[in-house]
N, CA, C and O of each residue as an XYZ file, in Angstrom:
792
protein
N     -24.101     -5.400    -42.925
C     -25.505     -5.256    -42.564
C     -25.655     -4.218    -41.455
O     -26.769     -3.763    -41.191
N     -24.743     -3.897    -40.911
C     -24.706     -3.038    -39.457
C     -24.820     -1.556    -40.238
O     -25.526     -0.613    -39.882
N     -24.230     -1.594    -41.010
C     -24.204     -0.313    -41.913
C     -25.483      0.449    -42.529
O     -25.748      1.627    -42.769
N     -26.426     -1.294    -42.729
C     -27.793     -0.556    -43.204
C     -28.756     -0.435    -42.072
O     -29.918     -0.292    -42.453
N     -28.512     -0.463    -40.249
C     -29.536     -0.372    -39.615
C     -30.039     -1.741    -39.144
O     -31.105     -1.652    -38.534
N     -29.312     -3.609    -39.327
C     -29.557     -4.206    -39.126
C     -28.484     -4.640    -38.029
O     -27.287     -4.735    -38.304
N     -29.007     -4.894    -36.768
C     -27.923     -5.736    -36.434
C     -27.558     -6.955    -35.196
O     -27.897     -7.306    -34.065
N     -26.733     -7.255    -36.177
C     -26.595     -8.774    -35.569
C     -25.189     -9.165    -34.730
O     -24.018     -8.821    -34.892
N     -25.905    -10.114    -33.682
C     -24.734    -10.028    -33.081
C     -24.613    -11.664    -32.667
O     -25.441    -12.311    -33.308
N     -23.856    -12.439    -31.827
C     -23.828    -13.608    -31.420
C     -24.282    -13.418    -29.474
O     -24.396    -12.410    -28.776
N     -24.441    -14.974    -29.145
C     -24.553    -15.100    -27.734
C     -23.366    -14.387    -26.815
O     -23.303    -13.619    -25.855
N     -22.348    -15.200    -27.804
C     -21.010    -14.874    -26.847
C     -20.500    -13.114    -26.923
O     -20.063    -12.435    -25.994
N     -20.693    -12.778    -28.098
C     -20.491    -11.345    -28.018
C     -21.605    -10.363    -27.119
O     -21.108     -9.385    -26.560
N     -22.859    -10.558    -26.989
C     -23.828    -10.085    -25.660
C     -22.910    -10.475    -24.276
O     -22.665     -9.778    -23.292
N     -22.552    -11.694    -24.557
C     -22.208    -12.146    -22.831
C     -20.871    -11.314    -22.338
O     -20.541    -11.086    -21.174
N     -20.239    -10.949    -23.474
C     -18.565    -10.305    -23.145
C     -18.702     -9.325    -22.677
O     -18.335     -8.996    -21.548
N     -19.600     -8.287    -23.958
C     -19.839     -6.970    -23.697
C     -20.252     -6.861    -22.390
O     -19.742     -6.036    -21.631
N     -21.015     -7.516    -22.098
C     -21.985     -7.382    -20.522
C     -20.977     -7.866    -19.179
O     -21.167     -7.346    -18.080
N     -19.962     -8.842    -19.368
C     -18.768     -8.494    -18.590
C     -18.106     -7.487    -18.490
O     -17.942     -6.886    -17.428
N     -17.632     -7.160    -19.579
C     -16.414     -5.625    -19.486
C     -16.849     -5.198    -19.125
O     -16.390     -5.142    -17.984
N     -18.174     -4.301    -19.234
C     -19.003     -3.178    -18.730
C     -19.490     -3.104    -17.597
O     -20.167     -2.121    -17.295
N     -19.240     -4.209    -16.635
C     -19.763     -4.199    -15.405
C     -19.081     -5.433    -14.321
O     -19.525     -6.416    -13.727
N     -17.492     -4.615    -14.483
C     -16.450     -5.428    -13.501
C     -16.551     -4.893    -12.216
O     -17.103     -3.798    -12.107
N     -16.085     -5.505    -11.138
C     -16.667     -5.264    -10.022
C     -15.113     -5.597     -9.037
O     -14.934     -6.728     -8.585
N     -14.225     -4.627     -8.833
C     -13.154     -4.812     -8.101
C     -13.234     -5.064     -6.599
O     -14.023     -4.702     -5.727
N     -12.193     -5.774     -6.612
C     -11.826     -6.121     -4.578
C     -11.216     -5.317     -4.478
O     -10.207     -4.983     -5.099
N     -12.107     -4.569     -3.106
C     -11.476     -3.538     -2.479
C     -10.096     -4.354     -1.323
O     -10.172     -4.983     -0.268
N      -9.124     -3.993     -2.063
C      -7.683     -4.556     -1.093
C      -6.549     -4.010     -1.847
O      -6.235     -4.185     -3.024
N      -6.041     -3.360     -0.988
C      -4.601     -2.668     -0.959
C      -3.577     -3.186     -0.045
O      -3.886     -3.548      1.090
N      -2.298     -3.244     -0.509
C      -1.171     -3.724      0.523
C      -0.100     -2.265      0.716
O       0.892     -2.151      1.437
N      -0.488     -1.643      0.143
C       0.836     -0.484      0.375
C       0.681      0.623     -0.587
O      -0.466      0.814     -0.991
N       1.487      1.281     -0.967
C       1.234      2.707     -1.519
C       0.611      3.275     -2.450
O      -0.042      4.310     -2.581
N       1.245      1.543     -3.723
C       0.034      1.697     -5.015
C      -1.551      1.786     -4.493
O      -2.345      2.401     -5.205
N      -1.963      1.237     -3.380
C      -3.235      1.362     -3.079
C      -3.844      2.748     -3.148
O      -4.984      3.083     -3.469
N      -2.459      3.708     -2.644
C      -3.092      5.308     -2.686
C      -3.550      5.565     -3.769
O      -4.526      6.306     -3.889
N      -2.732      4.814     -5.129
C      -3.091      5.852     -6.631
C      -4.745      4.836     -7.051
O      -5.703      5.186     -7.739
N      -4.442      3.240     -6.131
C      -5.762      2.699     -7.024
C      -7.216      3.997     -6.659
O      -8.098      4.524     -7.338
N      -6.797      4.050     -5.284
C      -8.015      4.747     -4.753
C      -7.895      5.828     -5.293
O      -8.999      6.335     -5.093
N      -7.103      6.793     -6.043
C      -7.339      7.763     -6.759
C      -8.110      7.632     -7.723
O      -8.499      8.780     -7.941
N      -8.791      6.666     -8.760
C      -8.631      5.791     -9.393
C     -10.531      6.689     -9.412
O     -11.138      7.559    -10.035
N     -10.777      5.551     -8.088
C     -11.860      5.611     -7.886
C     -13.068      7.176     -8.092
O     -14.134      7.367     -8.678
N     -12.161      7.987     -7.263
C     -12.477      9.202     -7.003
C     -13.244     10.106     -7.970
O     -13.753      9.558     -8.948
N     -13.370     11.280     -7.830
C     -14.341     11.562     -9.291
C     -12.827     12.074    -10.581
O     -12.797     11.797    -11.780
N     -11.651     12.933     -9.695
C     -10.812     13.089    -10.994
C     -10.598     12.287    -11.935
O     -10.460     12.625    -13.110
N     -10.535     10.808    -11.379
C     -10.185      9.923    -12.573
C     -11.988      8.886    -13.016
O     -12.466      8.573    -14.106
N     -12.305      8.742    -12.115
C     -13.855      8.181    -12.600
C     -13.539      6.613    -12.643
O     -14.100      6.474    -13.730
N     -13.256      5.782    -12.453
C     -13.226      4.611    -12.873
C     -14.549      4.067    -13.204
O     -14.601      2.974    -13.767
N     -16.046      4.957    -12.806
C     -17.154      4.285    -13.486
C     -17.008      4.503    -14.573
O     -17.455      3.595    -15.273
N     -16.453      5.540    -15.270
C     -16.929      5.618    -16.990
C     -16.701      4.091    -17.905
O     -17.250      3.913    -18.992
N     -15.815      3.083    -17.259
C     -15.325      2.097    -17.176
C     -16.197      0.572    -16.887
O     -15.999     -0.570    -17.302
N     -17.271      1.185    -15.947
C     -17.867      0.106    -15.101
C     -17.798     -0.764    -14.326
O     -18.186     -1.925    -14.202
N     -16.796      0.536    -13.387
C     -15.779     -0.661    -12.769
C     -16.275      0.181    -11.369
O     -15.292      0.471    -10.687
N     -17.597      0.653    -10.763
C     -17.469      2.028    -10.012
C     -17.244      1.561     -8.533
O     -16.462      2.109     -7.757
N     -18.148      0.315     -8.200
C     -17.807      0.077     -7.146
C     -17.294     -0.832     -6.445
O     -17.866     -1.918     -6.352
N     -16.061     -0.574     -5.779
C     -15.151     -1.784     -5.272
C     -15.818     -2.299     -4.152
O     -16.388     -1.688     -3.247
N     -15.700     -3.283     -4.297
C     -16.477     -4.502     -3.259
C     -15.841     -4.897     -2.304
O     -14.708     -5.229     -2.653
N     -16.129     -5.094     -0.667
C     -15.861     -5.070     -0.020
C     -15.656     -6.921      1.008
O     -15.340     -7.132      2.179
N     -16.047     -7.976     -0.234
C     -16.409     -9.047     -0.115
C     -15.733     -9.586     -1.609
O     -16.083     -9.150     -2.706
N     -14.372    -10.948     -1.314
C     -14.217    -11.333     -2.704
C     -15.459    -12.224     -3.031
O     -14.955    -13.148     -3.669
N     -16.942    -12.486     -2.941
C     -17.438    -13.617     -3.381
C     -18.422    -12.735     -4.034
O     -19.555    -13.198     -4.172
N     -18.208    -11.660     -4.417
C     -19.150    -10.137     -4.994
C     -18.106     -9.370     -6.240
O     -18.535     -8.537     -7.038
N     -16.785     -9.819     -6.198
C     -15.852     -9.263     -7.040
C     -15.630    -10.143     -7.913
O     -15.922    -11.336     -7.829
N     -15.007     -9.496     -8.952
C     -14.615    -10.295    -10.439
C     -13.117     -9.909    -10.635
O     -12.223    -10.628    -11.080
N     -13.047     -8.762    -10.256
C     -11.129     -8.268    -10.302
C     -10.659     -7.816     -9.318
O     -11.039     -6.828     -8.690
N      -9.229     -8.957     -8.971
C      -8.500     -8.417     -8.318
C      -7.393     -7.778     -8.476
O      -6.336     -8.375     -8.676
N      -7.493     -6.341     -8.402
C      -5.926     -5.286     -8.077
C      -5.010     -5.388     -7.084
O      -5.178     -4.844     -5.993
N      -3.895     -6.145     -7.406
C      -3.000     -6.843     -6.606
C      -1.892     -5.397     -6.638
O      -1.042     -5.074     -7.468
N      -2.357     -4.709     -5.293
C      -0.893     -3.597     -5.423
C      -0.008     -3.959     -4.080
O      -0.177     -4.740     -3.143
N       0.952     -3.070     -4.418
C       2.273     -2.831     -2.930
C       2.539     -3.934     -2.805
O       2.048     -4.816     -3.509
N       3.638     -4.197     -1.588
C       4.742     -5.144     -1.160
C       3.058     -6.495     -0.818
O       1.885     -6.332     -0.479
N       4.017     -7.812     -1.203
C       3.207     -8.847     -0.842
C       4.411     -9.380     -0.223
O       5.516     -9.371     -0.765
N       4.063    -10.014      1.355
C       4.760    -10.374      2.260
C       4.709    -11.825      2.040
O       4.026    -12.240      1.104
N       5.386    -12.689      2.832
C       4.861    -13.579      2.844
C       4.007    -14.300      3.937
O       3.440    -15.384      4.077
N       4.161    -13.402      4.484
C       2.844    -13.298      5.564
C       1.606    -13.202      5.434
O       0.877    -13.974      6.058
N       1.104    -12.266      4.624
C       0.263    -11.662      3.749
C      -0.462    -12.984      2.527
O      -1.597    -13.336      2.208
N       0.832    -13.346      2.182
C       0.553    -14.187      0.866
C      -0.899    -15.002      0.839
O      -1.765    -14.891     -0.029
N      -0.949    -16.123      2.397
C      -1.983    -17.127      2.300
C      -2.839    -16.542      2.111
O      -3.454    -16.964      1.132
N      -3.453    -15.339      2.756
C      -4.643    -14.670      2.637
C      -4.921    -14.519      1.135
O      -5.823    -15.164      0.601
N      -4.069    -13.585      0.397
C      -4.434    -13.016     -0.638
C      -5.007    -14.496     -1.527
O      -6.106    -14.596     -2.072
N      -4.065    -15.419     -1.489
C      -4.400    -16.441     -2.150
C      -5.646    -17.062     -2.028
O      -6.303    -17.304     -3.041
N      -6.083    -17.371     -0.823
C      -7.337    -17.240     -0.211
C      -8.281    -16.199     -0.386
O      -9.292    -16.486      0.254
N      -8.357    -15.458     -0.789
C      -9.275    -14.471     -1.246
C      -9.374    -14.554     -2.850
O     -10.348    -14.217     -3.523
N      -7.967    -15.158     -3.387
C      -8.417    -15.390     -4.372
C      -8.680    -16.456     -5.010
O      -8.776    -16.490     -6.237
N      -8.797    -17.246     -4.404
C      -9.929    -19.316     -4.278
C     -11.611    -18.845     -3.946
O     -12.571    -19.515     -4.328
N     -11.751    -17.204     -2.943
C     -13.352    -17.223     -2.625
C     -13.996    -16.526     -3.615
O     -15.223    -16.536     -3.709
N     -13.062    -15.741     -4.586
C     -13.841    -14.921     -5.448
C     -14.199    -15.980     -6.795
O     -13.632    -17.036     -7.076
N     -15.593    -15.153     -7.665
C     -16.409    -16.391     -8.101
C     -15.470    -16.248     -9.813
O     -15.033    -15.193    -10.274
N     -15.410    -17.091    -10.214
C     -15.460    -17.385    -12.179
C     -16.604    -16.506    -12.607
O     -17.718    -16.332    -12.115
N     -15.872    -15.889    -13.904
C     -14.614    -15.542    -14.188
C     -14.150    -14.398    -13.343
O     -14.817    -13.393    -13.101
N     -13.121    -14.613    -12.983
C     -12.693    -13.620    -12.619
C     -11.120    -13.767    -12.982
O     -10.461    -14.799    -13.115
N     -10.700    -12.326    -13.107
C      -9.355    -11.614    -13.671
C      -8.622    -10.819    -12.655
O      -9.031    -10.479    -11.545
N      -7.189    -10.516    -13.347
C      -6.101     -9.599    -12.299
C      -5.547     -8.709    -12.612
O      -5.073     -8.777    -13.746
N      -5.407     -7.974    -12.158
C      -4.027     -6.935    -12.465
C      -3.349     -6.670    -11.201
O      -3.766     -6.634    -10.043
N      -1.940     -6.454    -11.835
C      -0.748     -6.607    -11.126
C      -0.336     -4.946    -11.147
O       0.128     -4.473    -12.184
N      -0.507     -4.215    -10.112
C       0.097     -2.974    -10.181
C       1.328     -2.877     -9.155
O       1.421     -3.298     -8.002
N       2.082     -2.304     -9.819
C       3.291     -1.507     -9.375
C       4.413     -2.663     -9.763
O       4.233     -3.717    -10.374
N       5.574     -2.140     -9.233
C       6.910     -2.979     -9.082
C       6.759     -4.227     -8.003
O       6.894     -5.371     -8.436
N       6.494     -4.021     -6.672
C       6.296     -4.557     -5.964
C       5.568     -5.960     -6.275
O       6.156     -7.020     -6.490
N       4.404     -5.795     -6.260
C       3.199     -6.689     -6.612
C       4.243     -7.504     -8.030
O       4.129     -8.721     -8.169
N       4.937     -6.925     -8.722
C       5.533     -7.701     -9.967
C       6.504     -8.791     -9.718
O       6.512     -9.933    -10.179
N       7.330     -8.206     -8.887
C       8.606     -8.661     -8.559
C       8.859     -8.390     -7.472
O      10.006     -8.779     -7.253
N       8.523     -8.021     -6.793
C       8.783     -7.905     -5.472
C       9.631     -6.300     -5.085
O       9.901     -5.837     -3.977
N       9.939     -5.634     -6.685
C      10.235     -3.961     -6.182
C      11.626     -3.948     -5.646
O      12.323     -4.942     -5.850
N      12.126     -2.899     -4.962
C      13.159     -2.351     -4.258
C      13.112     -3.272     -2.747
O      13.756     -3.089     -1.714
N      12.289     -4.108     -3.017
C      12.313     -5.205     -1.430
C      13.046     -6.485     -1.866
O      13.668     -7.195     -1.076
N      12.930     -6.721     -3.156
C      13.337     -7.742     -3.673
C      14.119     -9.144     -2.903
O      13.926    -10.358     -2.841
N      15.114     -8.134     -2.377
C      15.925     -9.214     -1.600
C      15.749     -9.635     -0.675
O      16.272    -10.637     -0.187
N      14.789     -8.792     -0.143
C      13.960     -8.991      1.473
C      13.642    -10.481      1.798
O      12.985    -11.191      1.036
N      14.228    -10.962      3.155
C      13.497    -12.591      3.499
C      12.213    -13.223      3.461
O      11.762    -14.365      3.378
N      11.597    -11.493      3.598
C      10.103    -11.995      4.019
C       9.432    -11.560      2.564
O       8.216    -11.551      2.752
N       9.701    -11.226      1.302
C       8.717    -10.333      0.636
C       9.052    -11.637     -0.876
O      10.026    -12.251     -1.313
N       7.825    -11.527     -1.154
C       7.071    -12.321     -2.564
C       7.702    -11.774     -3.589
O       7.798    -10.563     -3.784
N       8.091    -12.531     -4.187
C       8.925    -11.268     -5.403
C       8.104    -12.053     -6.971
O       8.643    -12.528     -7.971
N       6.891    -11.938     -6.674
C       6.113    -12.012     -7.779
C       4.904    -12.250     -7.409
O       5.086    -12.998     -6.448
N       3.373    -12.073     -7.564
C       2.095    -12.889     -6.968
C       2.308    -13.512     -8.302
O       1.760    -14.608     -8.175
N       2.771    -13.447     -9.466
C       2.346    -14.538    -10.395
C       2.633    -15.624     -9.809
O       1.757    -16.468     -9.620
N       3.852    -15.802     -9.429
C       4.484    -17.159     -8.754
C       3.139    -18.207     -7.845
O       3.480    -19.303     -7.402
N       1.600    -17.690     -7.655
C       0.831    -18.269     -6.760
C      -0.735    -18.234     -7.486
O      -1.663    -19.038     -7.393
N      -0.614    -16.977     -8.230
C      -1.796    -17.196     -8.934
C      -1.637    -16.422    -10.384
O      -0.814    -15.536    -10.617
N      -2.589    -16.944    -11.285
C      -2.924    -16.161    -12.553
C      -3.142    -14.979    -12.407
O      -3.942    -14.395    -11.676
N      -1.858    -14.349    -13.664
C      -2.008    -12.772    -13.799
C      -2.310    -12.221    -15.229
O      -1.495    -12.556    -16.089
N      -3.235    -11.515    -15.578
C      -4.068    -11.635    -16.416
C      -3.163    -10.021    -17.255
O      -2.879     -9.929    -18.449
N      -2.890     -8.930    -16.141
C      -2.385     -7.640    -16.880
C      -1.349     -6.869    -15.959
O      -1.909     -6.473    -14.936
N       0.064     -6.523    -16.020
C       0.651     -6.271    -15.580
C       0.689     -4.638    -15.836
O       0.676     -4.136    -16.959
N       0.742     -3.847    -14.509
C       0.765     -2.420    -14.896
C       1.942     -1.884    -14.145
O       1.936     -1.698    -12.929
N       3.215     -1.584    -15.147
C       4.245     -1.342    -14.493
C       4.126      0.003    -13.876
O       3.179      0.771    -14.047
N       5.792      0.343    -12.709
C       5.633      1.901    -12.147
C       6.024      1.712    -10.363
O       6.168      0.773     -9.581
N       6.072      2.950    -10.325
C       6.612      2.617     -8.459
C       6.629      3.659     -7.975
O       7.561      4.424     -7.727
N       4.897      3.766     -7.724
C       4.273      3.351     -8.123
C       3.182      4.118     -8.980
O       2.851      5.288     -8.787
N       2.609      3.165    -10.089
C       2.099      3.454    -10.861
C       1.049      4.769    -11.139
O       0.720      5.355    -10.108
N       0.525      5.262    -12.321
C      -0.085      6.686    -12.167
C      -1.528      6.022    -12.464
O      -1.833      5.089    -13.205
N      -2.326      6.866    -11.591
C      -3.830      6.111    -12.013
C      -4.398      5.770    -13.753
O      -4.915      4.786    -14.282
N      -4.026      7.013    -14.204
C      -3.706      6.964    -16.343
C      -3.855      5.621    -16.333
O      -4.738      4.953    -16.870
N      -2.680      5.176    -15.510
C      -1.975      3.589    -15.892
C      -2.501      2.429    -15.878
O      -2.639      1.467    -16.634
N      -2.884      2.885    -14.375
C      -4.105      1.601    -14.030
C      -5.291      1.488    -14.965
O      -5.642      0.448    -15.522
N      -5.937      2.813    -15.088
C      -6.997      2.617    -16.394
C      -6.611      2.146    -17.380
O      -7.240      1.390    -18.121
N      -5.782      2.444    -17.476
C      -5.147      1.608    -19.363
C      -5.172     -0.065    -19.070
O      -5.843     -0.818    -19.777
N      -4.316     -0.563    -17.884
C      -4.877     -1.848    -17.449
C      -6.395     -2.594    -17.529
O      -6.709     -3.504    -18.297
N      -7.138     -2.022    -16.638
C      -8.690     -1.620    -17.023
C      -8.787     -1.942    -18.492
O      -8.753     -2.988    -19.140
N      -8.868     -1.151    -18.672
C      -9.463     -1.115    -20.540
C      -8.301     -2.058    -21.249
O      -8.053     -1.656    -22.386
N      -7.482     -3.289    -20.825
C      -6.678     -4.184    -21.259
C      -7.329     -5.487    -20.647
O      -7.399     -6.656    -21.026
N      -7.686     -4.934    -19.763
C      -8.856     -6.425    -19.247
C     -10.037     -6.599    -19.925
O     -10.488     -7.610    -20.464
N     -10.575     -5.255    -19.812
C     -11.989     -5.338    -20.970
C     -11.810     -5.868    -21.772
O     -12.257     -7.015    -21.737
N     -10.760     -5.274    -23.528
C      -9.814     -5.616    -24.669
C     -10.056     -7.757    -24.352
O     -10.647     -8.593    -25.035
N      -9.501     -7.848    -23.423
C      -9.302     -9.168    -23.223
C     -10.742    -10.099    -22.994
O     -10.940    -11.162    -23.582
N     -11.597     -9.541    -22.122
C     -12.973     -9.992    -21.809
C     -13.786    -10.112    -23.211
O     -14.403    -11.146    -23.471
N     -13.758     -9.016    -24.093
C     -14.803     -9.048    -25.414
C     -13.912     -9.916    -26.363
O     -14.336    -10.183    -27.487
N     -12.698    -10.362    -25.947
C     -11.981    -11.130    -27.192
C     -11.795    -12.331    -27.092
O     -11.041    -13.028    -27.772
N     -12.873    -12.816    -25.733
C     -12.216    -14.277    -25.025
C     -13.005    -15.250    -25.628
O     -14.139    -14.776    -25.564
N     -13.060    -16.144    -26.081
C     -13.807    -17.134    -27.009
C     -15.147    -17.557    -25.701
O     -15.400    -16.785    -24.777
N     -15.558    -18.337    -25.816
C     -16.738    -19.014    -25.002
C     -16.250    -20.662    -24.613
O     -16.176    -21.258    -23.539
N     -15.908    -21.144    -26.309
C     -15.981    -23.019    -26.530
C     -14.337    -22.471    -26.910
O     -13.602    -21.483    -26.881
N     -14.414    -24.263    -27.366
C     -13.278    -24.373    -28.067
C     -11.623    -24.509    -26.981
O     -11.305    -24.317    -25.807
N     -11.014    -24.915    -28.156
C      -9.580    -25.176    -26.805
C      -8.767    -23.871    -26.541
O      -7.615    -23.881    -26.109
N      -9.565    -22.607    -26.880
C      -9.149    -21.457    -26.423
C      -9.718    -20.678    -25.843
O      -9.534    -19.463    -25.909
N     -10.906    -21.540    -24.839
C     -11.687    -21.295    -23.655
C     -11.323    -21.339    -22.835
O     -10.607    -22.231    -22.382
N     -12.008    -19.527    -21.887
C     -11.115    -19.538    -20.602
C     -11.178    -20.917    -19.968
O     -11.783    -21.885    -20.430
N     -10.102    -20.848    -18.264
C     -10.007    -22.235    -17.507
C     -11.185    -22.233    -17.183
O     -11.363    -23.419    -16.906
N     -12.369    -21.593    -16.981
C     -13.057    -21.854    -15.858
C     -14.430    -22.949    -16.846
O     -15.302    -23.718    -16.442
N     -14.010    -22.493    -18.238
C     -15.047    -23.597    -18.941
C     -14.300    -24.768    -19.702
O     -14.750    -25.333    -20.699
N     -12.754    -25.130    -18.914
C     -12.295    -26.333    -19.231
C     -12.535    -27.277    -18.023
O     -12.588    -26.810    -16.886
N     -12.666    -28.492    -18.245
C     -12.971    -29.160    -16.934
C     -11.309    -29.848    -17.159
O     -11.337    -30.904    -16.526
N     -10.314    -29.729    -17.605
C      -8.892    -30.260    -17.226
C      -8.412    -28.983    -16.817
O      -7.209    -28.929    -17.071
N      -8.806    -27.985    -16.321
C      -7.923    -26.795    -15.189
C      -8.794    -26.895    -13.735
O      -9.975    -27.240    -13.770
N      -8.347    -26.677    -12.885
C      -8.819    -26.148    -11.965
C      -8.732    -24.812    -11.454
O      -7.663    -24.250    -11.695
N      -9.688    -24.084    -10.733
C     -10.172    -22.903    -10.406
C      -9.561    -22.447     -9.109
O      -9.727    -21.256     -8.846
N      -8.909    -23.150     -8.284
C      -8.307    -23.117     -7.027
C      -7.244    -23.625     -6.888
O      -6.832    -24.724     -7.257
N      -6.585    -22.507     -6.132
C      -4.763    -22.536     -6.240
C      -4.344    -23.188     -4.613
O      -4.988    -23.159     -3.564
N      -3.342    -23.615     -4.851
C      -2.792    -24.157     -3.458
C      -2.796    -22.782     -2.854
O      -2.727    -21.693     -3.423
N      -2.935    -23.190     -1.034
C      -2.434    -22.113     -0.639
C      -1.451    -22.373      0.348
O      -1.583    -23.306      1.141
N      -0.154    -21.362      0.356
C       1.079    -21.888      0.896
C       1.062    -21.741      2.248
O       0.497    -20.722      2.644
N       1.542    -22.504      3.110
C       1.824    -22.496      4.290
C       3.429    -22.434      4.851
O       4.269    -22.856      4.057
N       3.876    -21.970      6.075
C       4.844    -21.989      6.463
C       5.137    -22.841      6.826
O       4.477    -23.437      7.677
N       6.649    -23.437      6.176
C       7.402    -25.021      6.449
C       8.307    -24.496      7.530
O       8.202    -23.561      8.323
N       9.313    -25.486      7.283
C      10.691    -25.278      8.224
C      11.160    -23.964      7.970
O      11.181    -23.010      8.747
N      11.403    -24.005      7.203
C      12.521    -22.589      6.144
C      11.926    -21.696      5.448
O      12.383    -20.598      5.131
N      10.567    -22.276      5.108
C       9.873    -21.055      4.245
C       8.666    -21.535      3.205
O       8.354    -22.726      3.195
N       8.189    -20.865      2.584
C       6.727    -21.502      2.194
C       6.667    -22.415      1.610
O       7.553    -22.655      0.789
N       5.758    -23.157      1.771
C       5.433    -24.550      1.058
C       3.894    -24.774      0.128
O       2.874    -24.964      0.791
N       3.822    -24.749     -0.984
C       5.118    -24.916     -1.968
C       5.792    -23.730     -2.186
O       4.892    -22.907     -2.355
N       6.832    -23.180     -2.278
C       7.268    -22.305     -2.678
C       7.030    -21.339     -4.033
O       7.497    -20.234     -4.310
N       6.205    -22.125     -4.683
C       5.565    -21.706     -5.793
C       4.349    -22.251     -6.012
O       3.749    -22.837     -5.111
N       3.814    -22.100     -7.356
C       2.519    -22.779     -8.103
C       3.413    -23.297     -9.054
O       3.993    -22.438     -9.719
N       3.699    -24.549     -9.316
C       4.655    -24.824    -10.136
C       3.549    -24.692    -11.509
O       4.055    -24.359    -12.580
N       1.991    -24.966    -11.452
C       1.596    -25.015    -13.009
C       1.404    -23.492    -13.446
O       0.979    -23.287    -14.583
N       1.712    -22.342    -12.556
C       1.938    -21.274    -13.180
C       3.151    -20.651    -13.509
O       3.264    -19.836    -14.424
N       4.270    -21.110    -12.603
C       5.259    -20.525    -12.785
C       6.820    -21.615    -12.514
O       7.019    -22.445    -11.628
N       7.541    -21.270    -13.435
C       8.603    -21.990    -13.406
C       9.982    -21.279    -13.081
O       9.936    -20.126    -13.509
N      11.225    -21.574    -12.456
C      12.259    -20.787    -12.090
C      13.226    -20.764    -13.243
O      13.534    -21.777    -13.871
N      13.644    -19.678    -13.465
C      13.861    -19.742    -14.690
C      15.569    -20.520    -14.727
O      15.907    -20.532    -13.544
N      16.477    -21.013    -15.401
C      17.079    -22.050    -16.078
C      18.301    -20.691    -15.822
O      18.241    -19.493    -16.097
N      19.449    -21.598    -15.127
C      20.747    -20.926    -13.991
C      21.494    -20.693    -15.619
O      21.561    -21.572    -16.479
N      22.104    -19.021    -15.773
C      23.089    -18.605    -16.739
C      24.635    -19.382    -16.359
O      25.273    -19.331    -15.308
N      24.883    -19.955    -17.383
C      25.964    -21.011    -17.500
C      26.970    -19.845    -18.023
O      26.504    -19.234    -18.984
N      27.905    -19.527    -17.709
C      28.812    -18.456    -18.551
C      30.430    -18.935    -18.980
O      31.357    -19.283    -18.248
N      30.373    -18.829    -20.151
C      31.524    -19.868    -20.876
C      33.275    -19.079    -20.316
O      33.293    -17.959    -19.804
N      34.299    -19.721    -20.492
C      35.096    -19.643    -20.608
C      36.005    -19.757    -18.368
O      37.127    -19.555    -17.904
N      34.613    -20.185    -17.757
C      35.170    -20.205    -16.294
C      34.923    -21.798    -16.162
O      35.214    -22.383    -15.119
């Protein structure tokens, strides 16, 4: 019918489209990837063509957070906390090495070697750090994801299940080191390589 000039659409497909098209990023950087997000912004790369133009300076005004550079664990409560004030729905991306795994710091005492480990990560954009190209392709993988997300049903985001909750612990410093050390309902440690013949 679209073909002859008629067209029809559903509730939920108005409501998606009208998300993607008008995401609204937290302005927050931790380290270098922040240089390329803010390239991002600028006119060479445009991130409005996207609808993504202006980063917000308040998480309770943002819908996406760009989680770049080293996450400390110093650092950590906050971010986590910023991301309990920002409103439903809201989404992530994970740029660089760092922000993934914790990067070339990895082994470091003090450094996070994942934000998944604390909160939901929605799009991972590898690199070290990453090229703005990249980040847009992220971008337009969140959108991809926003127009494809159901409404009902048991493959409705958390924020329209009432058995998830919307707010993540946030860790505090114990004796030895953060507590909890994880989000255990997001992330699990993965299962010790047993290697035969020792």
């Amino acid at each position: 019918m679209r073909r002859q000039g008629v067209l029809l659409t559903s509730f939920a497909e108005i409501y998606n489209w009208g998300r993607a098209n008008s995401i609204w990023p937290l302005q927050f950087g931790l380290a270098c990837c922040a240089i390329e997000m803010i390239c991002v912004a600028a006119a060479r790369f445009d991130i409005a063509r996207f609808g993504a133009e202006i980063f917000r300076a308040s998480p309770r005004q943002a819908d996406l957070m760009i989680m770049n550079g080293t996450v400390t664990k110093k650092m950590l409560p906050q971010v986590v906390r910023l991301w309990n004030q920002m409103g439903e729905p809201k989404f992530c991306i994970v740029m660089g090495a760092c922000a993934s795994s914790g990067g070339p710091f990895r082994e470091g005492y003090n450094v996070v070697k994942g934000i998944d480990r604390f909160i939901p990560v929605d799009v991972y954009v590898p690199g070290c750090p990453p090229r703005p190209e990249a980040l847009l392709h992220g971008l337009m993988e969140i959108q991809k994801k926003m127009r494809e997300e159901p409404l009902t049903g048991p493959d409705a985001p958390r924020y329209f299940r009432k058995d998830t909750t919307c707010e993540y612990p946030i860790p505090e410093f114990g004796e030895h080191d953060l507590v909890p050390p994880y989000n255990s309902e997001l992330w699990k440690p993965p299962a010790p390589i047993v290697r035969e013949g020792k």
